[in-house]
C-alpha positions as CSV (number, residue, x, y, z in Angstrom):
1,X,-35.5,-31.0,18.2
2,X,-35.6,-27.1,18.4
3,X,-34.0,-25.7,21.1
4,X,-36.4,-22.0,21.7
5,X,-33.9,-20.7,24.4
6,X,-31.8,-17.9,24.0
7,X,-27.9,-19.2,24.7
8,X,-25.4,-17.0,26.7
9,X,-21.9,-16.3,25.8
10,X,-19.6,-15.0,28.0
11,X,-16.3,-14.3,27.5
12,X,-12.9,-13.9,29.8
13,X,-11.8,-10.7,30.6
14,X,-8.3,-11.4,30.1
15,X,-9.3,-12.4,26.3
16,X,-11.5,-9.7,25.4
17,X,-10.9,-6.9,23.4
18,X,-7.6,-4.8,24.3
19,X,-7.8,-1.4,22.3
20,X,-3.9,-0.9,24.1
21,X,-2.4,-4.5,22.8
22,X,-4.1,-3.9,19.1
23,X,-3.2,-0.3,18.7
24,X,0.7,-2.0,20.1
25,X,0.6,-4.5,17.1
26,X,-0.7,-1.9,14.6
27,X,2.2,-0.1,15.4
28,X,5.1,-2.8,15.5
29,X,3.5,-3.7,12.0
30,X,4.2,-0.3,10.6
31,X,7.6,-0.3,12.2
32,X,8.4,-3.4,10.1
33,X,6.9,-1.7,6.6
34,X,8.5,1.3,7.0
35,X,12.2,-0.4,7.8
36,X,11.1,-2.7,4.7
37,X,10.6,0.4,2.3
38,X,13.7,2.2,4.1
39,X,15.8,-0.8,3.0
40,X,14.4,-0.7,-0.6
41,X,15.1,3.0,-1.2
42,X,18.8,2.4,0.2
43,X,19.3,-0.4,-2.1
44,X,17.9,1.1,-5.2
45,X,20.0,1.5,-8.2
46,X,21.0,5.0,-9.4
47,X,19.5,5.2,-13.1
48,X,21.7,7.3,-15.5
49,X,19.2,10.2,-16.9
50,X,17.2,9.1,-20.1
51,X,19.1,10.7,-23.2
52,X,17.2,13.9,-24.9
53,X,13.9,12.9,-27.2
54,X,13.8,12.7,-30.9
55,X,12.8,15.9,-32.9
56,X,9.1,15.7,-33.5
57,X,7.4,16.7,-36.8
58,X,4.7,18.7,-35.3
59,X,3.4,20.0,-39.2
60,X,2.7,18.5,-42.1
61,X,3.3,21.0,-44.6
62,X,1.2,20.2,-48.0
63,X,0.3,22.3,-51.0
64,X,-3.1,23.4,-51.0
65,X,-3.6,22.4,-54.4
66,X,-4.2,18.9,-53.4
């Protein structure tokens, strides 16, 4: 059976979209990201420096009668 009616949707106006309640949660989301990342950068370890590179051999020095 094929129903050739167009159906109607309504929805309740207290459960519709609220751009003021989103953009609330958007925010307290943040909030809790940004304390996360605070509390990673206080706990970090201090990492002594990285001692001085190697000498590089930038030239190879050969005679030119090879």
């Amino acid at each position: 059976m094929i129903n050739r009616q167009q159906m109607e949707l309504h929805f309740d106006s207290a459960a519709g979209f609220r751009p003021v309640i989103r953009r609330q949660r958007r925010l307290a989301r943040a909030h809790w990201w940004f304390t996360q990342m605070r509390q990673c950068v206080d706990k970090a370890l201090v990492w002594p420096p990285a001692p001085p590179a190697r000498p590089e051999q930038t030239d190879l020095h050969l005679d030119h009668d090879r």
